[in-house]
C-alpha positions as a Markdown table, in Angstrom:
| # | Residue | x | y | z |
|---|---|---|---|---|
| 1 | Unk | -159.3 | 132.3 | 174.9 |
| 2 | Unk | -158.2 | 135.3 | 173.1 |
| 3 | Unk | -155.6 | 137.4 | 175.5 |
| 4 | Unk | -153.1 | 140.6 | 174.8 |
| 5 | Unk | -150.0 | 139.4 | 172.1 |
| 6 | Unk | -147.8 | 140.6 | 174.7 |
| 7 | Unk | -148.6 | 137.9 | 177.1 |
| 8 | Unk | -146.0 | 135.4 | 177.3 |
| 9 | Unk | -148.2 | 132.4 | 177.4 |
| 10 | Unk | -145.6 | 129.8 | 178.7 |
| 11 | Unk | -145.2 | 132.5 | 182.0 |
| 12 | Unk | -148.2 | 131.5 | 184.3 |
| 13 | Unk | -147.2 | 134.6 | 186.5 |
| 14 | Unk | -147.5 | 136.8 | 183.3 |
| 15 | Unk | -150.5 | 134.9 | 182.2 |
| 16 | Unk | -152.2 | 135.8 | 186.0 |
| 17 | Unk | -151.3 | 139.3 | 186.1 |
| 18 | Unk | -152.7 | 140.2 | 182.7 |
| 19 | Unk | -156.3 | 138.1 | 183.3 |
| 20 | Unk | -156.8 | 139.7 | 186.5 |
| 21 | Unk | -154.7 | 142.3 | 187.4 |
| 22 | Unk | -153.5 | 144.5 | 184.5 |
| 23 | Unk | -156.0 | 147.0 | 183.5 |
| 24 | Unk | -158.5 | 146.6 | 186.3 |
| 25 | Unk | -159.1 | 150.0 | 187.7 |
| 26 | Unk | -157.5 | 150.2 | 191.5 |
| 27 | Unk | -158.2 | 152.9 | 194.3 |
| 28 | Unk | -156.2 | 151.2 | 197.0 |
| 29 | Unk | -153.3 | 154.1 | 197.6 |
| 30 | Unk | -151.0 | 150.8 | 198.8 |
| 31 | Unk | -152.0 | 149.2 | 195.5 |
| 32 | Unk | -151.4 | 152.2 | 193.4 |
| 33 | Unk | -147.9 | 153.0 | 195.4 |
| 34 | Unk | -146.5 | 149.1 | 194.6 |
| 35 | Unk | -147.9 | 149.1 | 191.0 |
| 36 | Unk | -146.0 | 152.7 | 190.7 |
| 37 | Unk | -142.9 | 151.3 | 192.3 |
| 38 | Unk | -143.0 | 148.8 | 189.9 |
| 39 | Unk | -143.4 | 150.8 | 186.6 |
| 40 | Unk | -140.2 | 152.9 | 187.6 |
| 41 | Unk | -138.4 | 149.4 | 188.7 |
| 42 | Unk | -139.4 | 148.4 | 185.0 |
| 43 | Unk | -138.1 | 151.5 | 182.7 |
| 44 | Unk | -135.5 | 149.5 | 180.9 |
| 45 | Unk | -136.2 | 145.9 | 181.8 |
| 46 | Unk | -138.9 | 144.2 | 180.5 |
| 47 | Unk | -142.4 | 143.4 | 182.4 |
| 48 | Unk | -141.7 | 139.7 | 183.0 |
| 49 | Unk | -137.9 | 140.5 | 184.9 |
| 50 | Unk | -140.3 | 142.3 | 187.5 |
| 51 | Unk | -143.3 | 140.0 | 188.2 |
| 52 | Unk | -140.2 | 137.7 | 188.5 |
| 53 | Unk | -139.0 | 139.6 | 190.9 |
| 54 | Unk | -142.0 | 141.2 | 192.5 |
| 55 | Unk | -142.2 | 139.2 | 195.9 |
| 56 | Unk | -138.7 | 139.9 | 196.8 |
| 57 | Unk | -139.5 | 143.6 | 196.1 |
| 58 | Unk | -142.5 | 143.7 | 198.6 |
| 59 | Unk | -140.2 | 142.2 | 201.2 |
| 60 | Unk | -137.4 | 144.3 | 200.0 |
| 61 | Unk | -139.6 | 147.8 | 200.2 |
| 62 | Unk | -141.5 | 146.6 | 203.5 |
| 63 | Unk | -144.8 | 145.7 | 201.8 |
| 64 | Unk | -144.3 | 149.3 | 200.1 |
| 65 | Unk | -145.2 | 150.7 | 203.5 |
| 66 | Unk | -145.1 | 154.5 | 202.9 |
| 67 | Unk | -144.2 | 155.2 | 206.6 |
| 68 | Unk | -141.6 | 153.5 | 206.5 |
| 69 | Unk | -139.9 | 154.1 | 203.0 |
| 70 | Unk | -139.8 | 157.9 | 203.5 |
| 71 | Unk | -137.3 | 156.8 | 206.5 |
| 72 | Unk | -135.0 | 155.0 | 204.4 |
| 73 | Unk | -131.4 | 156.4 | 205.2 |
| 74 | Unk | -128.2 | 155.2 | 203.2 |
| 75 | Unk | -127.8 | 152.1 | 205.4 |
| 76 | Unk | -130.9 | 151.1 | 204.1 |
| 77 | Unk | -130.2 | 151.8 | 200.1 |
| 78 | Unk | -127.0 | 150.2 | 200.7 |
| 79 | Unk | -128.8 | 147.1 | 201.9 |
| 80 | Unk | -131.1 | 147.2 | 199.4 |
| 81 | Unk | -128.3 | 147.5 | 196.2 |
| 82 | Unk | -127.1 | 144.4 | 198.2 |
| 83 | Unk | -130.3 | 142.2 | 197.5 |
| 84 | Unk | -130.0 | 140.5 | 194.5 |
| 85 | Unk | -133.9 | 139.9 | 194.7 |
| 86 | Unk | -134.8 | 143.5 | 193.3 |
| 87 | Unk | -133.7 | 145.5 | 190.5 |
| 88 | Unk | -130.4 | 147.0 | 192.2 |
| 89 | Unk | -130.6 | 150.8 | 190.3 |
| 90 | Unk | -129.1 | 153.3 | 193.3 |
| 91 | Unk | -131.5 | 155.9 | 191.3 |
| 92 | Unk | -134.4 | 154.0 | 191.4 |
| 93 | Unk | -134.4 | 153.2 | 194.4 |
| 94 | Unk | -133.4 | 157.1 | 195.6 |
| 95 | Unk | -136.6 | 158.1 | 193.5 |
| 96 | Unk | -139.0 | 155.0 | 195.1 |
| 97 | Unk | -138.1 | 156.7 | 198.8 |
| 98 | Unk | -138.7 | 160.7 | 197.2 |
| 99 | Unk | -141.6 | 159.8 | 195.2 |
| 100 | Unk | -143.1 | 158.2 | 198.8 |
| 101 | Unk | -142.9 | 161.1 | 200.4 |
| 102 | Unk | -144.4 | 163.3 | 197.9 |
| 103 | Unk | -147.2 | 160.4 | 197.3 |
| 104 | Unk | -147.7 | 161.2 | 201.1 |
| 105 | Unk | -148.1 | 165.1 | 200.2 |
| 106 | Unk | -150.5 | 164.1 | 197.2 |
| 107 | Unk | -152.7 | 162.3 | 199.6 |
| 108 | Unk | -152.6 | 164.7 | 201.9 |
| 109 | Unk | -154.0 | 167.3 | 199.8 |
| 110 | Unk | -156.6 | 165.3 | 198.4 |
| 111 | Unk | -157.6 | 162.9 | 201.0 |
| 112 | Unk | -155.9 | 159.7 | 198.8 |
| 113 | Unk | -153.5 | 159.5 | 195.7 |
| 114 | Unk | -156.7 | 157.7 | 194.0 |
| 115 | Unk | -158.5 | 160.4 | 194.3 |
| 116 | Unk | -155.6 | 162.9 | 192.8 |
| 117 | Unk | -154.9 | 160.2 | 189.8 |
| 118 | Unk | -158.6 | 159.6 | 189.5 |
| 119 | Unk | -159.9 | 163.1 | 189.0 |
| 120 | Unk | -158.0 | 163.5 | 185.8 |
| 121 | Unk | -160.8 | 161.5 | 184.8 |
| 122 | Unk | -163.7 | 161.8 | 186.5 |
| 123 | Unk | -163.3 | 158.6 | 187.6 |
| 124 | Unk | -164.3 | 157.1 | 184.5 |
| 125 | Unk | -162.2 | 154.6 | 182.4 |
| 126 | Unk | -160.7 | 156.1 | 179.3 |
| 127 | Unk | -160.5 | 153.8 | 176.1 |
| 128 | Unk | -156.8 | 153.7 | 174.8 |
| 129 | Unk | -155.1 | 153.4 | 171.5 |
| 130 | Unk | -152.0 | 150.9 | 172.5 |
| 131 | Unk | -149.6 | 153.4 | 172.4 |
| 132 | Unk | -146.4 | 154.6 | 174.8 |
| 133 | Unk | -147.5 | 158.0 | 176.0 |
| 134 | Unk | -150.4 | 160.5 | 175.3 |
| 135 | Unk | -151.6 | 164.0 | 176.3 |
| 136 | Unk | -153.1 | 162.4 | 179.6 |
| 137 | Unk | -149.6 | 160.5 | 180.8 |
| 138 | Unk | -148.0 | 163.8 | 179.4 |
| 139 | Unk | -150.4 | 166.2 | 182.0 |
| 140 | Unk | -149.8 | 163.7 | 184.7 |
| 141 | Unk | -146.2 | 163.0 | 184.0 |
| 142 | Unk | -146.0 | 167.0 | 184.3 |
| 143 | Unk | -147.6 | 167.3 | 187.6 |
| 144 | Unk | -146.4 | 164.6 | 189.5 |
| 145 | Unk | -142.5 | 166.0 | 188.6 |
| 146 | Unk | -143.8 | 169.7 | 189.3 |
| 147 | Unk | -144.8 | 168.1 | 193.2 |
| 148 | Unk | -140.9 | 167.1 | 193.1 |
| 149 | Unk | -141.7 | 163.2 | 191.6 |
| 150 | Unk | -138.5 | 161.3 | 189.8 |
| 151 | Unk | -138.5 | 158.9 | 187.4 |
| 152 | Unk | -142.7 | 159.1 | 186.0 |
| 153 | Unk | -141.7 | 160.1 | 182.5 |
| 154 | Unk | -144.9 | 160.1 | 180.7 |
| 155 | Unk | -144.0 | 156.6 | 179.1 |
| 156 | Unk | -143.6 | 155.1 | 182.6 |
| 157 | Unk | -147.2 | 157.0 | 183.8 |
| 158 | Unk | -148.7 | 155.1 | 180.4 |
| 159 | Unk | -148.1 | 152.3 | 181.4 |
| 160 | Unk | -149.2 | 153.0 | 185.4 |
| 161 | Unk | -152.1 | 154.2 | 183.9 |
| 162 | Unk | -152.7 | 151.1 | 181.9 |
| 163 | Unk | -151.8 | 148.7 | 184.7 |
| 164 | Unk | -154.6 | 150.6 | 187.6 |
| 165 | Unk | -157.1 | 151.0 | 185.0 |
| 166 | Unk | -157.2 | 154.0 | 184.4 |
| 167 | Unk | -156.3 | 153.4 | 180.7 |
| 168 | Unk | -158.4 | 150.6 | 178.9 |
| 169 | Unk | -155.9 | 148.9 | 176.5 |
| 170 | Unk | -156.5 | 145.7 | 175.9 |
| 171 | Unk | -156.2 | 144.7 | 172.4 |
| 172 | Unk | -159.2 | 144.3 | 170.6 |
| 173 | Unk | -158.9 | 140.6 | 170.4 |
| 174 | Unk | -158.4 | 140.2 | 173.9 |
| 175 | Unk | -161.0 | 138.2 | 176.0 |
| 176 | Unk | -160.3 | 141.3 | 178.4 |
| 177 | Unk | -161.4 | 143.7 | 175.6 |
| 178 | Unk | -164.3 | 146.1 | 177.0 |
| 179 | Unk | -164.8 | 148.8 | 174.2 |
């Protein structure tokens, strides 16, 4: 079977998230919260340093509980550049809590974040081009950082958008491949 040339093949955890996670369109805000989290946790590092370190981050971030991660005060960031677990980036981490709290505006205003991030669409699947950004991240990338959003760079919503689905790019080759 045929999979993605990305897709470190001796990493079972990589191997699991690419056959049945990556690129399977999600509408679960909690889903789309932790796979955002993880995109900005991953600017700079590669994909595998986070799945390796993606358990310790659910624990870490309270099961990326928005109710509580908008509390976060500096005992808590301090705790959390403590744990060796996560990716220990003081900025990062000061952009997961923001971006929560503005996550809970967005879903506010439009009942859910999936339906924000879905009606750029339609709600229809787009067909990509493997590529790091286009004019779709580029609109989004805009708008989230006009609602006061850190760190979603239109490289890092590529990729989010790739990883919930939004954004079909599996490589023509892949077993995954839907075009």
């Amino acid at each position: 079977m045929k999979r993605c040339s990305w897709v470190n093949l001796n990493n079972e955890k990589y191997i699991e998230y690419h056959d049945n996670e990556w690129g399977v369109p999600k509408y679960e805000d909690k889903e789309l919260f932790e796979l955002l989290v993880l995109e900005i946790m991953q600017a700079g590092l590669t994909w595998e340093t986070i799945l390796k370190k993606r358990e310790n981050m659910r624990e870490a971030f309270d099961n990326f509980d928005l109710n509580k991660i908008i509390k976060y005060d500096e005992i808590k960031i301090n705790e959390l550049m403590q744990n060796k677990g996560i990716i220990r980036n003081r900025r990062k981490i000061e952009a997961i809590i923001n971006n929560a709290k503005v996550f809970m505006d967005i879903q506010k205003n439009y009942g859910t974040f999936s339906n924000y991030i879905w009606s750029y669409t339609n709600n229809k699947v787009l067909n990509g081009v493997y590529q790091t950004k286009n004019t779709l991240s580029d609109t989004i990338s805009h708008d989230l950082k006009s609602k006061g959003m850190s760190f979603v760079g239109s490289t890092i919503i590529y990729a989010y958008l790739q990883a919930i689905g939004i954004i079909n790019d599996h490589e023509e080759s892949c077993f995954k491949n839907s075009k």
